[in-house]
C-alpha positions as a printed Julia matrix, in Angstrom:
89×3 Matrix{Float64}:
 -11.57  51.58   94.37
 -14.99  52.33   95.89
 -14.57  56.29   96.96
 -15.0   58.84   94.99
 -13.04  59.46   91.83
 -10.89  62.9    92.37
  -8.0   62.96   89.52
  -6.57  65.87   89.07
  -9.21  68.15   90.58
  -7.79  71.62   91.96
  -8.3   71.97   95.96
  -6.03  74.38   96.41
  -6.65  75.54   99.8
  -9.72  73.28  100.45
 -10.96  72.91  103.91
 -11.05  69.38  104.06
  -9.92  68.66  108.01
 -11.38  65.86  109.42
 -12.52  64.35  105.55
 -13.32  60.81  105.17
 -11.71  60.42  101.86
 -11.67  56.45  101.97
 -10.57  54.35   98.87
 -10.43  57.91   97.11
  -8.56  58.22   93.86
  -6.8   61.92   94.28
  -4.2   61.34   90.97
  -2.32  64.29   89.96
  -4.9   66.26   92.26
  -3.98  69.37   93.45
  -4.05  70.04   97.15
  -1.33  73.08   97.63
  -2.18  74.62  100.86
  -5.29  72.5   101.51
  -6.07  71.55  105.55
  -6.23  67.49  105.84
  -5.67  67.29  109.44
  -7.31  64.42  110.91
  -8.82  63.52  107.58
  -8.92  59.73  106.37
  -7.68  59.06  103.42
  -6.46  55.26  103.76
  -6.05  53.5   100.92
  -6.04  56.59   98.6
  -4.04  56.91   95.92
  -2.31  60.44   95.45
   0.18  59.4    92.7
   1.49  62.64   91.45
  -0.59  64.74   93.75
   0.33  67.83   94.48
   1.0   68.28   98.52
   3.42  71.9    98.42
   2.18  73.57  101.57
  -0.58  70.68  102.82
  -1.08  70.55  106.63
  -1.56  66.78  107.61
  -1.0   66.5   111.16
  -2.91  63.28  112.19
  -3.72  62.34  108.78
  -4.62  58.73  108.23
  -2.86  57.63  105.32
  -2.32  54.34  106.06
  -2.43  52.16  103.08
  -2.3   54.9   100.59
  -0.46  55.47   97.59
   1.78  58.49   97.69
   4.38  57.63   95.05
   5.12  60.46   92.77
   3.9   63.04   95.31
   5.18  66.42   94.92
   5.69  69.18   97.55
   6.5   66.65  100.7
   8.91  64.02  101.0
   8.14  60.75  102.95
   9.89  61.76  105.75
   8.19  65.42  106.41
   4.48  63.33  105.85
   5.5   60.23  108.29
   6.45  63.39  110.67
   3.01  64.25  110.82
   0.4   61.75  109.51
  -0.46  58.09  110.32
   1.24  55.39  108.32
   1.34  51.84  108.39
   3.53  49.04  106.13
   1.26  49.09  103.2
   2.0   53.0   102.73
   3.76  52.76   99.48
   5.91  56.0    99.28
């Protein structure tokens, strides 16, 4: 993992659109209401993150971890953001 370490930091209602949060470990972090759109976070691991209210249209999450995620299921986040195979869910 070579971006930045964010476990369990609160960003509730963060302006992060447009973020490049490569490689980024967000574990148990805690995003309610937060703006991702357009951010990149491939590869990132989210386990247990906290998504309740995220916006994520044209998200890159390909490759990242969402397993555990709370707030959005798989299908309401590969309604909106970019996924690929390696998306573990």
């Amino acid at each position: 993992m070579s971006g930045p370490d964010l476990k369990g930091v609160n960003l509730l209602e963060a302006n992060l659109r447009r973020t490049v949060l490569l490689d980024s470990a967000l574990t148990g972090a805690h995003l309610t209401g937060a703006d991702l759109e357009h951010a990149n976070l491939a590869n990132a691991v989210l386990h247990h993150a906290n998504l309740k209210g995220v916006k994520l249209w044209g998200a890159s999450l390909r490759g990242a971890d969402l397993r555990g995620v709370i707030g959005m299921s798989e299908q309401q986040i590969r309604a909106v953001a970019r996924v690929d195979e390696r998306t573990r869910f």
